[in-house]
N, C-alpha and C positions, 0 to 999 in steps of 0.2 A: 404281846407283852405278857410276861409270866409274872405270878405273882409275888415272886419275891423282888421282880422291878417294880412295879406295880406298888410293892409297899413302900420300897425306898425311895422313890418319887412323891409319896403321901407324905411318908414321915417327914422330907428335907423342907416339904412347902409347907410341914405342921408347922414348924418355926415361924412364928412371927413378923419378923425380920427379912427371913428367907421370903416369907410371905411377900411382904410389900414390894422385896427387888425384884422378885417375878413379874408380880402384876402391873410394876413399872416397865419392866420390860416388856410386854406383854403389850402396852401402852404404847409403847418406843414403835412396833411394829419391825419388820424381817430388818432395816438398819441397824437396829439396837441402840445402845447408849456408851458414851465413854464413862470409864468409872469415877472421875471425875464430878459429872453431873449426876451421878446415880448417889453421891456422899452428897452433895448438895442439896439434891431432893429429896432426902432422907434424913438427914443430919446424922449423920450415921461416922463414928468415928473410924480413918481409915483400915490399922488394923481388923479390928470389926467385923469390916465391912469384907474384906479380904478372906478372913475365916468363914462370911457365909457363901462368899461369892464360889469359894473354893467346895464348899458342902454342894450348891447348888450344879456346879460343872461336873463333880463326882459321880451323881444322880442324873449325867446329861440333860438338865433338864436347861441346862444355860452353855452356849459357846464361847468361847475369845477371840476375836482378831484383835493382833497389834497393827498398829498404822503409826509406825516412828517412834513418839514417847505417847504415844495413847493408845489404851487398852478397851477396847470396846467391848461390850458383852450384850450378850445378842439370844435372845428367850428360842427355844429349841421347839418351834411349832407344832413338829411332826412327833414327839416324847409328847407334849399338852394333851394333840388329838388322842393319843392313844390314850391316856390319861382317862381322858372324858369317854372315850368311847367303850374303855375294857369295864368301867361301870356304866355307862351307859347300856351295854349290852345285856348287863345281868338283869335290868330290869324284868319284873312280871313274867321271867319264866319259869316261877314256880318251882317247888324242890318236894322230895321224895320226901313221906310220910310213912 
């Protein structure tokens, strides 16, 4: 992951909002959620909800399947790890002086 992914995946999870439907999905596990249930457990007004979900898919850091008239969204595991690990990595290796 390069760092200008890297930021745009900070930046879209800085949102608050974005925040919470992540870590809901994130909750949901590799099924996901339909978006349906993701306004309900948010209270989250549809459009809204729509405009983050759409920030969040941008940023790959979330997918869609449709299943008929349900839209599921589904947290992007393998974008998180890398997430956690492109700072994880930087740890304690020290920098030029």
């Amino acid at each position: 992951m390069n760092d200008e992914q890297l930021a745009k995946c900070l930046a879209e999870l800085g949102n608050i909002t974005r925040l919470r439907i992540f870590k809901l999905l994130v909750k949901a596990g590799p099924e996901g959620l339909p978006v349906g249930v993701i306004q309900e457990n948010l209270n989250v007004p549809g459009s809204t909800l729509s405009h983050h979900i759409s920030k969040l898919s941008s940023a790959n850091l979330i997918s869609q399947n449709r299943d008929g008239r349900i839209l599921n969204c589904i947290a992007n595991f393998d974008i998180l790890n890398s997430v956690v690990s492109e700072l994880n990595d930087q740890c304690c290796i020290g920098i030029k002086s």
